[in-house]
C-alpha positions as CSV (number, residue, x, y, z in Angstrom):
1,X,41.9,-24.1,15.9
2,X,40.2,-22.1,13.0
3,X,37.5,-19.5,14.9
4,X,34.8,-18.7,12.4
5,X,33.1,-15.1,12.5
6,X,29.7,-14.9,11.4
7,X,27.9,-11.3,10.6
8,X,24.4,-10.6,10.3
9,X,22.8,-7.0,8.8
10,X,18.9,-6.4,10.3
11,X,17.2,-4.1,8.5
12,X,15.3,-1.5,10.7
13,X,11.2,-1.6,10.8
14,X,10.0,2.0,10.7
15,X,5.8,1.8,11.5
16,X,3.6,4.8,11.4
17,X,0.2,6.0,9.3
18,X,-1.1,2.2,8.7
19,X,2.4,0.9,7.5
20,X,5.1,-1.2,8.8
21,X,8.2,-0.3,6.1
22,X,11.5,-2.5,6.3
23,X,14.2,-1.1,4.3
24,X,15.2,1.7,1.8
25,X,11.5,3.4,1.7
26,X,10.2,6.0,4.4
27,X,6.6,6.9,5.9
28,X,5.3,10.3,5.6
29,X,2.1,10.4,7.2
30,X,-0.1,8.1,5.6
31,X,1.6,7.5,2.7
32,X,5.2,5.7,1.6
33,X,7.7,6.9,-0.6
34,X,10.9,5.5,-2.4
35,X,14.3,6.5,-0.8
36,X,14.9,10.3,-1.3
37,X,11.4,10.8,-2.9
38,X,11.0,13.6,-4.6
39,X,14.5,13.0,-5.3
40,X,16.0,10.3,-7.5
41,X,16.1,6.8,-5.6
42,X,19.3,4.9,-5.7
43,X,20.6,2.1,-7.4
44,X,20.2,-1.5,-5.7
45,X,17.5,-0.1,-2.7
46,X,14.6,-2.3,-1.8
47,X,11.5,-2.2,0.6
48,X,9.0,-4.5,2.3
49,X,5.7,-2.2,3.1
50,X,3.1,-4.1,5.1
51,X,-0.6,-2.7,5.4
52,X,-1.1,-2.4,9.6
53,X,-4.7,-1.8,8.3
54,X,-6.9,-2.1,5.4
55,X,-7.1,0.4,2.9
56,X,-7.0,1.7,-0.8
57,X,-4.0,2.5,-2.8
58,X,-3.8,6.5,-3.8
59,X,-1.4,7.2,-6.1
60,X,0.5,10.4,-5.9
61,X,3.4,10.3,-8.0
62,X,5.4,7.1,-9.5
63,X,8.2,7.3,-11.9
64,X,10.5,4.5,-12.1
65,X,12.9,2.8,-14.6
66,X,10.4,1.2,-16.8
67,X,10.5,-2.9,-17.1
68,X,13.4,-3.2,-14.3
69,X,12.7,-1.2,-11.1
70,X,9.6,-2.7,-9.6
71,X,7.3,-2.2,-7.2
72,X,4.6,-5.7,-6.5
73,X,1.1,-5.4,-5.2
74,X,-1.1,-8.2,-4.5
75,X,1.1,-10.5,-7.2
76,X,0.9,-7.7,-10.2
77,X,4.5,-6.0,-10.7
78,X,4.3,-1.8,-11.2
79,X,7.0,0.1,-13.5
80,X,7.1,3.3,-15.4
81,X,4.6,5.3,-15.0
82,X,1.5,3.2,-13.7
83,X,1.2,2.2,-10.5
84,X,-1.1,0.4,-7.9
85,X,-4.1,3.6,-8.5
86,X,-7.0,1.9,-6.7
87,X,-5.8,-1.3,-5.6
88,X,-7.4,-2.3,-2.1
89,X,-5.0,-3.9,0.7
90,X,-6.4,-5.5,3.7
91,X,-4.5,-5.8,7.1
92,X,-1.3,-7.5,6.4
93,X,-1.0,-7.3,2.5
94,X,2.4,-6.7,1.4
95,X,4.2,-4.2,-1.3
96,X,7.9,-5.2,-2.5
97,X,9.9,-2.4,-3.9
98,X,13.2,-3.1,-5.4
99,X,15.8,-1.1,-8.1
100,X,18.5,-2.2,-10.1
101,X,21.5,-1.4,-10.9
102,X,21.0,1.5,-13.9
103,X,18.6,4.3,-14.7
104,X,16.9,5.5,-11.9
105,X,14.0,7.8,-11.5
106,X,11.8,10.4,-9.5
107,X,10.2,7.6,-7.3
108,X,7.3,7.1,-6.1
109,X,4.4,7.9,-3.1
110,X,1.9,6.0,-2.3
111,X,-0.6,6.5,0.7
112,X,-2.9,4.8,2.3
113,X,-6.7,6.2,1.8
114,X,-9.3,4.4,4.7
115,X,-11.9,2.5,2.6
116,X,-14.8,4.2,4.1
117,X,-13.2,7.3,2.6
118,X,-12.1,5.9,-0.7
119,X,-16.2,4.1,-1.0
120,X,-17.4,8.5,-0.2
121,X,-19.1,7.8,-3.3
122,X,-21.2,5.1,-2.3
123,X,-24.3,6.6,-0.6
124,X,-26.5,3.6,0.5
125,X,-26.9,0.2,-0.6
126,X,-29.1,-2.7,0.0
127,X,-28.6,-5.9,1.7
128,X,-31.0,-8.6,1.8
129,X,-31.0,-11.1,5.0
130,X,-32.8,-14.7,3.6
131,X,-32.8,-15.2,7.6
132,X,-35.9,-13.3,8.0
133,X,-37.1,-11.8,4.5
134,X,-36.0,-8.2,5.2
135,X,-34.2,-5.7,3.3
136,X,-31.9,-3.3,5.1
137,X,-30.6,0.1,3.8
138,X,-27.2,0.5,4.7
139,X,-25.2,3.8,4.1
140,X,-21.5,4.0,4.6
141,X,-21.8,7.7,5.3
142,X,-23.4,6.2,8.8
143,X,-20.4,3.5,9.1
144,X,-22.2,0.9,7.8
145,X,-25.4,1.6,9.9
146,X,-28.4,0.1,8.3
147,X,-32.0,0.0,8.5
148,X,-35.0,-2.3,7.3
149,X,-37.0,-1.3,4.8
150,X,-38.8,-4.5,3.7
């Protein structure tokens, strides 16, 4: 009788600061880096990085082998020296992060800025409700707390 072994590798699932990481990528704070970051990542590492809350991207440093080592937000792929400045996540989005097997490079970290602090420069705006022909001011300095003008 032949026995047949069978292995299986689980990645662990780090969560902290608004993220869920699986893989070669670590939280610090509110923010995720590459392996290593600020030192050189490694050759064949790769990351899953789910939002746990909605957000908008701040990009602190990312240096990576142009055109091969990649990092993907919300379908558009990252490499070089532009990454995901700006981009808004909402719960659950996910970031892929995966190198080759060549050059490698500085890294990257990117954290996670809470929209109401990333929208700072908003200071009120207007919403109109056709419900009852009113107009509300609404300041996100307040949390979204509005009033009627009209």
């Amino acid at each position: 009788n032949a026995t047949t072994t069978t292995s299986t590798t689980t990645t662990p699932t780090t969560t902290g600061g608004g993220w869920s990481v699986q893989g070669n990528c670590s939280i610090a704070g509110r923010c995720v880096t590459s392996a290593n970051y600020p030192s050189q990542y490694g050759n064949f590492q790769g990351c899953t990085m789910t939002a746990l809350e909605a957000g908008t991207l701040q990009v602190r440093m990312f240096a990576t082998e142009s055109g091969f080592d990649n990092l993907v937000v919300g379908g558009l792929t990252y490499s070089g020296e532009v990454g995901p400045q700006g981009v808004e996540l909402a719960f659950g989005d996910v970031l892929s992060w995966a190198s080759d097997g060549s050059e490698t490079n500085t890294g990257w970290k990117i954290c996670l800025a809470e929209l109401e602090a990333a929208d700072s420069s908003v200071v009120a705006y207007l919403v109109a409700d056709p419900n009852n022909n009113r107009v509300q001011r609404c300041a996100p300095a307040d949390r979204g707390a509005c009033t009627t003008v009209a």
